[in-house]
Residue, then its C-alpha position, 0 to 999 in steps of 0.5 A: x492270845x487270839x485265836x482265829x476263826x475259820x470264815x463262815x461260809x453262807x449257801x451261795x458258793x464263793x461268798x462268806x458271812x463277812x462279804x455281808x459288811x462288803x460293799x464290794x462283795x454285797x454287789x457282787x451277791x446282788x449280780x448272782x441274785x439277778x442273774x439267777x432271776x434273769x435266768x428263770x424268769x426273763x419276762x420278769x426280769x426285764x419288767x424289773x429292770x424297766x421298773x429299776x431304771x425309772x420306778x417313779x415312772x407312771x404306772x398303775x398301784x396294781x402293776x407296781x404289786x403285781x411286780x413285787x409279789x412276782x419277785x418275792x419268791x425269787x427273793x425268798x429261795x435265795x435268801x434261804x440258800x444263802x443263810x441255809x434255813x432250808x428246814 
């Protein structure tokens, strides 16, 4: 006898924890992510599309942080929306 589990949903609507295991689904919570960046900050999203596109690309130690450390809170919220660890 087996019994079914209900899915698991995670904080962002439409995704649950098996898309986690989906490379299909794991693109597409990937596009909500940049699109949420995109949206909030579009300076830095065109500057982390640039560095995306080409990131050996010369460019200073000191810019390549200055981009990382910019896109980490972005990061942060949602990973925290996604696994609900708000507290």
């Amino acid at each position: 006898m087996t019994t079914e589990q209900p899915a698991l949903s995670l904080g962002i609507d439409g995704f649950r924890y098996a898309d986690l295991h989906d490379p299909i689904r794991l693109r597409a919570l990937h596009d909500t992510f940049c699109a949420r960046v995109a949206t909030a900050s579009p300076e830095l999203w065109s500057a982390w599309e640039a560095y995306q596109a080409d990131p050996d690309a010369p460019r200073p130690a000191t810019e390549r942080s200055d981009l990382i450390v910019r896109m980490a809170p972005h990061l942060s919220r949602f990973l925290i929306e996604l696994f609900r660890v708000e507290e």
